[in-house]
Backbone as CSV, one residue per row, in Angstrom:
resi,resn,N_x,N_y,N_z,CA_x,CA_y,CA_z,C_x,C_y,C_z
1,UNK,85.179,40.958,35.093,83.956,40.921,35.905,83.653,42.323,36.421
2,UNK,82.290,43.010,36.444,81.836,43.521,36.383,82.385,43.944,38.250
3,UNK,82.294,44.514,38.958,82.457,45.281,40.293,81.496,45.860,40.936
4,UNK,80.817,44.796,41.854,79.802,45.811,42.113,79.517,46.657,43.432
5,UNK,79.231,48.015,42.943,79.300,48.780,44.464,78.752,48.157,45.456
6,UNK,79.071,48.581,46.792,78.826,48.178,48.241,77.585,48.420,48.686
7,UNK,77.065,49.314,48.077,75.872,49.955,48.443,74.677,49.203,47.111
8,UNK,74.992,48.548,46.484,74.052,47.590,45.613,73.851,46.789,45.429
9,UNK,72.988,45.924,44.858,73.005,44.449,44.907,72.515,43.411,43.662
10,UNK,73.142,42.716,43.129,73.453,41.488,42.180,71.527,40.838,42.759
11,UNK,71.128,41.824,41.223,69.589,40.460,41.287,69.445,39.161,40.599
12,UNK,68.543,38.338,40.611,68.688,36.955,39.704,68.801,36.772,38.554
13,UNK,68.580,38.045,37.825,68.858,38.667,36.598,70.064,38.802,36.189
14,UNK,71.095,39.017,37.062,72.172,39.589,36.875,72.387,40.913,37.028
15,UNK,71.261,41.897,36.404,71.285,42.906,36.799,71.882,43.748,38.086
16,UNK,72.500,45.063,37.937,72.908,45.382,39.230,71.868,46.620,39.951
17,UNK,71.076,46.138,40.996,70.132,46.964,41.054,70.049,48.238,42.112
18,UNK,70.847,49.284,41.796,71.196,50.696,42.167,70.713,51.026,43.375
19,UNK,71.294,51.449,44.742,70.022,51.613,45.397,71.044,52.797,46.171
20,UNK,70.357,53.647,46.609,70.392,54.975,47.331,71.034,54.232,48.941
21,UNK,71.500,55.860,49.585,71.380,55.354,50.928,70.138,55.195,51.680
22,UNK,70.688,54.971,52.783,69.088,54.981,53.792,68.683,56.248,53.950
23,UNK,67.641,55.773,54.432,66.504,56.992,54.457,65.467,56.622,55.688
24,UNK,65.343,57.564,56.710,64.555,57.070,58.002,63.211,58.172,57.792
25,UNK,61.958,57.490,57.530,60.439,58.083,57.734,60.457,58.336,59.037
26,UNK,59.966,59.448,60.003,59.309,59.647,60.945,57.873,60.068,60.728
27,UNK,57.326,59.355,60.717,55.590,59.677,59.936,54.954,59.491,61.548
28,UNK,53.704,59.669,61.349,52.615,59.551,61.815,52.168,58.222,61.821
29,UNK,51.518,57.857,62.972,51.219,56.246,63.610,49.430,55.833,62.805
30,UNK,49.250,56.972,61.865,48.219,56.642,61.359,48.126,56.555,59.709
31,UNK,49.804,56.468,59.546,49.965,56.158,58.120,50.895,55.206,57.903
32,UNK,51.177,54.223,59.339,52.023,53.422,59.398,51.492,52.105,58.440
33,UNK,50.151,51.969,58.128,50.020,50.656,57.158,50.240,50.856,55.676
34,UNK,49.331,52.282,55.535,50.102,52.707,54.049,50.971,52.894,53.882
35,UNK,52.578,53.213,54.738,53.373,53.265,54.173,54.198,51.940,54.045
36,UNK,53.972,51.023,54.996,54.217,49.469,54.618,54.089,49.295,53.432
37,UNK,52.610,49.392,53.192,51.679,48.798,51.701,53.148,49.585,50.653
38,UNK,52.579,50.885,50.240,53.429,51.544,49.379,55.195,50.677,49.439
39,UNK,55.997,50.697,50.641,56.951,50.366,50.667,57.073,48.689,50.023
40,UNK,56.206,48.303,50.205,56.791,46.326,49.851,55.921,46.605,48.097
41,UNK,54.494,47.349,47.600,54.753,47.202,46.046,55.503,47.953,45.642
42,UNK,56.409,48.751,45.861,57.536,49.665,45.321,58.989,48.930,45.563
43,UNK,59.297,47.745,46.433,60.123,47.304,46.959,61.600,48.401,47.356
44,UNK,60.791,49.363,48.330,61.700,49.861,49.091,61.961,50.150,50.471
45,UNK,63.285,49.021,49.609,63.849,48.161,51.283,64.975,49.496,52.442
46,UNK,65.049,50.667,51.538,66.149,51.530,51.812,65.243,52.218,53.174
47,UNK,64.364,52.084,52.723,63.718,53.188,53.673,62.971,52.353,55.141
48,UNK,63.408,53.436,55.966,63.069,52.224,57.748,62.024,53.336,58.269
49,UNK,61.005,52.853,58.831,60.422,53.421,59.161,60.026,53.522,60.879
50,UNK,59.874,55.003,61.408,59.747,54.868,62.811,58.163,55.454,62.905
51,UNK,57.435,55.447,63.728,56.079,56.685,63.665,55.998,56.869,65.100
52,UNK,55.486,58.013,65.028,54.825,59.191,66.410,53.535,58.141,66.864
53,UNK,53.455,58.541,68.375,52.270,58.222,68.488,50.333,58.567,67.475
54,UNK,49.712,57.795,66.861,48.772,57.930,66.114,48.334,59.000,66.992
55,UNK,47.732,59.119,68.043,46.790,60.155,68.650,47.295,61.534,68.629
56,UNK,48.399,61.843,68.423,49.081,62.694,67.913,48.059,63.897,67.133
57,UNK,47.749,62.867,66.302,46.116,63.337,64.777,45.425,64.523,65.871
58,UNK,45.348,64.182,67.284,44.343,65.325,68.013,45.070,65.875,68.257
59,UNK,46.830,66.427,68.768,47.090,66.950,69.224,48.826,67.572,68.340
60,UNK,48.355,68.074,67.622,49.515,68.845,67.018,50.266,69.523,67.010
61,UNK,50.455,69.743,68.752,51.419,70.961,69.373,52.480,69.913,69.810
62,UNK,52.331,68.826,69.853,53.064,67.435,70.244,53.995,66.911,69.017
63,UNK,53.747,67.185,67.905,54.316,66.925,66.607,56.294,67.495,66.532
64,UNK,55.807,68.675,66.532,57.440,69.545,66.374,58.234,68.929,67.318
65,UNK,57.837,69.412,68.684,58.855,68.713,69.404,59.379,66.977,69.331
66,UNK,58.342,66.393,69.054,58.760,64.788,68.692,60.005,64.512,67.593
67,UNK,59.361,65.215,66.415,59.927,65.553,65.167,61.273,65.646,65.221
68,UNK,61.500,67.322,65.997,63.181,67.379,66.573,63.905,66.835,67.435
69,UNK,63.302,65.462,67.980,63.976,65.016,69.195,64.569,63.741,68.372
70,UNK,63.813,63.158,67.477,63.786,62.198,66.796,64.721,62.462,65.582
71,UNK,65.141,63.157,64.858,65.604,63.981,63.944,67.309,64.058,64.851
72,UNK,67.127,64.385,66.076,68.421,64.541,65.994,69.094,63.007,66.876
73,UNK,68.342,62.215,67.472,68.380,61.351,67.733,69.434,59.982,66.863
74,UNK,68.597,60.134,65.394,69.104,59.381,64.023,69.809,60.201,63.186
75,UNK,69.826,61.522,63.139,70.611,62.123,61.535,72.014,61.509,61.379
76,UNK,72.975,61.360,62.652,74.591,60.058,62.498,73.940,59.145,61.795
77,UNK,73.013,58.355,61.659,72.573,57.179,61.586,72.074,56.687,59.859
78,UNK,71.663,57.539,59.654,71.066,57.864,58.190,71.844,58.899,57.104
79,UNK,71.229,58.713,55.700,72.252,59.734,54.802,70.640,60.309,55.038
80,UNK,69.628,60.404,55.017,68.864,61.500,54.630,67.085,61.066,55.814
81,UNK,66.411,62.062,56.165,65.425,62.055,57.671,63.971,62.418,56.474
82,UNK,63.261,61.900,56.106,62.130,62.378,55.787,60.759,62.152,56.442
83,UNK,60.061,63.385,56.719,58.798,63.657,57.639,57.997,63.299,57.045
84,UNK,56.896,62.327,57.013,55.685,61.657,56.930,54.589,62.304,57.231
85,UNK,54.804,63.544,57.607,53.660,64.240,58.072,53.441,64.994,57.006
86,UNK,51.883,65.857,56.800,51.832,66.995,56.274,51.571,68.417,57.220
87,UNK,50.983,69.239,57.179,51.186,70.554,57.770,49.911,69.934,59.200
88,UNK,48.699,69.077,58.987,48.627,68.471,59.940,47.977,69.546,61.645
89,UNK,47.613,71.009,60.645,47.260,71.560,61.878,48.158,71.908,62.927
90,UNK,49.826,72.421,62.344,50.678,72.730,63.231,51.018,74.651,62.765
91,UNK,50.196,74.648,61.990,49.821,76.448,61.156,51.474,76.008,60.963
92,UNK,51.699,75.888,60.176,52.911,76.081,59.195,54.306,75.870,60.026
93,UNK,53.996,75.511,61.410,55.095,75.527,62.303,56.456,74.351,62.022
94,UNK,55.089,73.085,61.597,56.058,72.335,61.160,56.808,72.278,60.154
95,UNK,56.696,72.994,59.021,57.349,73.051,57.762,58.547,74.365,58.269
96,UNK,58.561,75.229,59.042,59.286,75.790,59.610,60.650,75.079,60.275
97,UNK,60.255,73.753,60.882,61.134,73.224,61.932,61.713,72.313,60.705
98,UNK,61.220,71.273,60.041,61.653,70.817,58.833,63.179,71.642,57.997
99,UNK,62.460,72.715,57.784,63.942,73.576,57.072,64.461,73.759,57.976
100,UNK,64.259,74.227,59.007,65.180,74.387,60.142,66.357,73.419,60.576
101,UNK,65.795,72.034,60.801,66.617,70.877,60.767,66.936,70.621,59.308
102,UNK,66.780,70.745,58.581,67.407,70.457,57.066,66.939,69.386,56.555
103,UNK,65.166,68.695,57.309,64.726,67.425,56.234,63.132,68.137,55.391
104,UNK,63.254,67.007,54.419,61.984,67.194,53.791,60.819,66.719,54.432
105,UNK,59.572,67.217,53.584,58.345,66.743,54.816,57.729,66.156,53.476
106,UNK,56.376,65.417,53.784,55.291,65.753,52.482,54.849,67.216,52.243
107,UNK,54.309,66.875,51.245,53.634,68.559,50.646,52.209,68.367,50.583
108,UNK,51.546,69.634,51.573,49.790,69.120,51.494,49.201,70.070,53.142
109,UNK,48.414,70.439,53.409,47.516,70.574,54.808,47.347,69.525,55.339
110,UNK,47.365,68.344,54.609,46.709,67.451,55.822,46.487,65.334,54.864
111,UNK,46.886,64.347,55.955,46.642,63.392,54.925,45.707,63.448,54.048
112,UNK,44.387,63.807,54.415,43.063,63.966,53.093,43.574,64.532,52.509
113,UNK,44.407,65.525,52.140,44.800,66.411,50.739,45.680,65.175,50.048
114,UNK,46.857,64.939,50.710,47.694,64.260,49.802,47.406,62.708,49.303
115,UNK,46.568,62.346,49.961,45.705,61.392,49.343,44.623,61.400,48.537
116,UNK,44.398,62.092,48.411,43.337,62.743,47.146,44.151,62.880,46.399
117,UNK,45.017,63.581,46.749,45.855,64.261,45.530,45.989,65.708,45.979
118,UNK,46.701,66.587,46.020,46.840,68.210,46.700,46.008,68.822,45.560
119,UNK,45.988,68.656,44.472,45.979,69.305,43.749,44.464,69.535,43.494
120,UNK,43.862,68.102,43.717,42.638,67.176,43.189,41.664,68.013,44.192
121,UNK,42.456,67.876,45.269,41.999,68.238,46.891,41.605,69.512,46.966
122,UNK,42.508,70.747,46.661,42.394,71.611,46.391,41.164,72.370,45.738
123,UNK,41.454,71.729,44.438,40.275,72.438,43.474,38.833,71.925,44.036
124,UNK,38.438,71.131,44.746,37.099,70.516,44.979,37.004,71.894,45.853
125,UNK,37.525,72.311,47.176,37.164,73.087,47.842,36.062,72.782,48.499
126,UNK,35.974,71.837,49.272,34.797,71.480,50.045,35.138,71.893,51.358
127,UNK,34.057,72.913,51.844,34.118,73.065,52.864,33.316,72.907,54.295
128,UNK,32.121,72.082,53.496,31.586,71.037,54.368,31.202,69.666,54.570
129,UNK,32.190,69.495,54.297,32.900,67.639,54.169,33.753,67.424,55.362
130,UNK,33.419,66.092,55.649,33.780,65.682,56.985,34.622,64.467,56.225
131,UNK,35.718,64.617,56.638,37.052,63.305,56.212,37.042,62.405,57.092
132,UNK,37.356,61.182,56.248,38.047,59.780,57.110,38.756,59.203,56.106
133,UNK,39.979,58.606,56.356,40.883,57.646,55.778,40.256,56.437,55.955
134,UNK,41.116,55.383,55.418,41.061,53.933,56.133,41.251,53.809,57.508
135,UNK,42.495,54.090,58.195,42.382,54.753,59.416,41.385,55.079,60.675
136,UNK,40.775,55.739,59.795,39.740,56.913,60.692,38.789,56.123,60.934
137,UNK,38.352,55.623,59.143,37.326,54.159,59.645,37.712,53.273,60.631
138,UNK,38.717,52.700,60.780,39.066,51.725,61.731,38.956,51.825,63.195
139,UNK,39.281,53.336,63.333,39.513,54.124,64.566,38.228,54.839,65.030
140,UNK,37.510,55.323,64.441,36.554,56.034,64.456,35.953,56.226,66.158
141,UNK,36.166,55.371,66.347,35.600,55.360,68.538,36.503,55.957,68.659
142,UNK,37.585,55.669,68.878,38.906,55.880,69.652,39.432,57.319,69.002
143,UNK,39.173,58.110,67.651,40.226,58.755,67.741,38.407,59.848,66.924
144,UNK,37.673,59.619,67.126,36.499,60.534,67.249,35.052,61.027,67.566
145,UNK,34.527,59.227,68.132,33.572,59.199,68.826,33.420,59.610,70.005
146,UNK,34.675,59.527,70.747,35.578,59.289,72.432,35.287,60.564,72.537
147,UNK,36.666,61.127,71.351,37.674,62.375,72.103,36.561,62.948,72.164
148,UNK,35.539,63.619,71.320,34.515,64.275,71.351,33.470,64.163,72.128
149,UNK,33.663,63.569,73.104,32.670,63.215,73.893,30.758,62.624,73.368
150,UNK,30.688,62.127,72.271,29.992,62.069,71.381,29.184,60.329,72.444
151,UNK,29.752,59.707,72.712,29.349,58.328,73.352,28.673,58.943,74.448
152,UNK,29.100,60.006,75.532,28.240,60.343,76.614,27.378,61.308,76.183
153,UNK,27.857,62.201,75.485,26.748,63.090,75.038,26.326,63.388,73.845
154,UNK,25.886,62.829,73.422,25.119,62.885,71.911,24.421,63.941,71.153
155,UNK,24.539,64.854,72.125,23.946,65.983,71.615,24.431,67.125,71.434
156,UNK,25.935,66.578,71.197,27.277,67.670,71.118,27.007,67.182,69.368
157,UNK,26.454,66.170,68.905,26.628,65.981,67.543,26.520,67.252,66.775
158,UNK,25.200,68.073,66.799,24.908,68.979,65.992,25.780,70.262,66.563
159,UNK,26.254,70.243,67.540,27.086,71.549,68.403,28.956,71.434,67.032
160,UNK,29.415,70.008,66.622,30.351,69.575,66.344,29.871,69.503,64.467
161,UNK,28.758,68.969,64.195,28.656,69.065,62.962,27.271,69.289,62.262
162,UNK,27.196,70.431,63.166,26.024,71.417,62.495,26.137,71.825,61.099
163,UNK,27.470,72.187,60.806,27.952,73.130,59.858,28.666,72.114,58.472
164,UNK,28.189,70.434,58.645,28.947,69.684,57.782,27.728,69.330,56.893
165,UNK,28.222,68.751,55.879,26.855,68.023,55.187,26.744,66.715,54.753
166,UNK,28.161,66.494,54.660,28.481,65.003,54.217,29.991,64.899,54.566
167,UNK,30.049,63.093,55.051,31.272,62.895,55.158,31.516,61.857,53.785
168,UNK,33.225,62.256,53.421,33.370,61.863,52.678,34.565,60.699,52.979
169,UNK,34.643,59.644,52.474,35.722,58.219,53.043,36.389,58.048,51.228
170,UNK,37.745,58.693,52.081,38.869,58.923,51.384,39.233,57.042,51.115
171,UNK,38.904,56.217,50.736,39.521,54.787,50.758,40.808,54.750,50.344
172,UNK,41.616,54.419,50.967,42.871,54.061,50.541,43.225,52.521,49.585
173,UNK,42.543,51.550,50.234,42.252,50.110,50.031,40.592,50.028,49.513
174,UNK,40.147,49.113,48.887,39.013,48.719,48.282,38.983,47.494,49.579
175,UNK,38.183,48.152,50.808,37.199,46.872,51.465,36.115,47.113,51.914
176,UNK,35.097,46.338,51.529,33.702,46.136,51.657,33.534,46.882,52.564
177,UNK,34.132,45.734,54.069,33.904,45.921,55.337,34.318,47.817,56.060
178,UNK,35.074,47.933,55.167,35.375,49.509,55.505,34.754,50.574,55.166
179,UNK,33.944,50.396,53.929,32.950,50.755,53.399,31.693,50.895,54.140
180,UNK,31.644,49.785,54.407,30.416,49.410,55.272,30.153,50.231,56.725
181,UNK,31.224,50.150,56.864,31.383,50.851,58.535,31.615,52.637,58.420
182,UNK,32.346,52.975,57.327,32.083,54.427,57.323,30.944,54.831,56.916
183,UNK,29.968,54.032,56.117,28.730,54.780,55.360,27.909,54.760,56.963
184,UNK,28.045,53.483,58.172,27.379,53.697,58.966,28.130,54.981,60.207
185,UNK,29.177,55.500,60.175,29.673,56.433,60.614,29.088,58.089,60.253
186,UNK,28.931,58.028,59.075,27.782,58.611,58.521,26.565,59.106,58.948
187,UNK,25.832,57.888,59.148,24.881,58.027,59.319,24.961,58.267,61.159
188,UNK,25.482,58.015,62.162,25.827,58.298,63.129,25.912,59.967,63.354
189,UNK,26.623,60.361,62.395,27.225,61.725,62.396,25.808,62.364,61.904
190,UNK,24.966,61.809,61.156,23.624,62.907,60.705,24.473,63.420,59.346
191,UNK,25.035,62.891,58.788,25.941,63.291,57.451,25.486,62.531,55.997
192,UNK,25.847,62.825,55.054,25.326,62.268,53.637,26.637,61.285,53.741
193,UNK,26.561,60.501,53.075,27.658,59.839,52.714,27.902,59.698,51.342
194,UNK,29.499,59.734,51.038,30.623,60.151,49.985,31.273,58.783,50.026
195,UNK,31.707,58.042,49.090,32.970,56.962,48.811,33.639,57.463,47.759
196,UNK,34.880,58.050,48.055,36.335,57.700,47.119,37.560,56.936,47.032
197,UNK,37.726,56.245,46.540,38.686,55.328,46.333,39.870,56.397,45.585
198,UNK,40.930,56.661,46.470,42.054,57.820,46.086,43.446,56.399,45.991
199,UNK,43.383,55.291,46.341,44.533,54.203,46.690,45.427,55.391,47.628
200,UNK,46.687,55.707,47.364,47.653,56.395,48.530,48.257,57.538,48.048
201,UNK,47.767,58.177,47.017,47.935,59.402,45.999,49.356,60.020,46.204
202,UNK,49.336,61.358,46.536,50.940,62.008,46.892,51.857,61.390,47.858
203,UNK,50.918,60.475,48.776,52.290,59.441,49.555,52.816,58.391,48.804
204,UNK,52.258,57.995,48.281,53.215,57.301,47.219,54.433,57.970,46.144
205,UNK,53.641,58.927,45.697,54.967,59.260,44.971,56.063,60.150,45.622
206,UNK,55.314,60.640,46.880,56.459,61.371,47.556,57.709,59.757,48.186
207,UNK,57.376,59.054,48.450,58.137,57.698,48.867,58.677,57.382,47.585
208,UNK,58.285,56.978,46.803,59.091,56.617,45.376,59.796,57.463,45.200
209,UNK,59.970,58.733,44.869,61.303,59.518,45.019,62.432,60.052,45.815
210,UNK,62.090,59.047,46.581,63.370,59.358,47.898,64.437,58.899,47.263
């Protein structure tokens, strides 16, 4: 009879199905559904996930320090710490603290890149495009109508996106209703409206190769 390691497990197949140690995400509270999604069709059960506060997204001087508190909190705990974030508007600070503590991060400026694709993202070079995730759609009061003071004063619109021309809705998921609500976000903003359907691009495969 076959012996099977401690760290694997006997499927209905018989098969013995290999599995790594753990692995703890500290991501961002605004990629906590995609990385669910990604994690249960990839069925990976190895990886546990914790996230930063979402509002975080406004305030990126809050990131590093979370990062390293959290990082050293779990590293006994885990064989390996991977950052969910991308560079995220911390000017390169965070990919600094990353090597510093010895984990990997994603690779990208920012979720819109690595959900597009970095690469995809890159070459378009748009530099007056206004981003939203699934996310952003959902959030859109709370994490950019608000902060911006845009609900009391409305006439910070053109002060904030004078210089844009269209927003573009990165879809992660195919829903109507999300659709629906960013094209009218859009039009709120005085913006053209863009639909791409990217599904979860470089976060996915950065998660599949852990």
């Amino acid at each position: 009879m076959t012996e099977i390691p401690s760290d694997n497990t006997l499927t209905q197949d018989g098969f013995i199905a290999v599995t790594g140690g753990r692995v703890l995400l500290l991501a961002c509270g605004a990629l906590a559904r995609e990385i669910l999604a990604v994690k249960a069709a990839n069925g990976l059960g190895h990886l546990d996930l914790q996230c930063l506060p979402a509002i975080y997204h406004n305030h990126p001087e809050r990131i590093i320090p979370a990062i390293e508190e959290l990082a050293a909190k779990h590293r006994a705990d885990y064989d390996k710490i991977f950052v969910v974030y991308a560079d995220c508007g911390t000017g390169g600070l965070l990919a600094a603290k990353c090597e510093e503590l010895g984990v990997a991060m994603v690779a990208g400026p920012h979720c819109y890149s690595f959900f597009e694709g970095n690469d995809v993202f890159e070459a378009r070079d748009e530099m007056t495009a206004f981003y939203l995730t699934d996310f952003l759609v959902r959030q859109f009061e709370a994490f950019v109508w608000e902060p911006l003071g845009l609900g009391k004063h409305p006439a910070l619109r053109d002060m904030y996106f004078g210089n844009y021309t269209k927003l573009v809705y990165l879809a992660q998921t195919k829903d109507p209703k999300l659709a629906i609500k960013a094209q009218d976000c859009a039009a709120r903003l005085g913006l053209e409206y863009e639909y791409r359907f990217t599904g979860y691009g470089d976060l996915e495969t950065a998660l599949t190769t852990l």
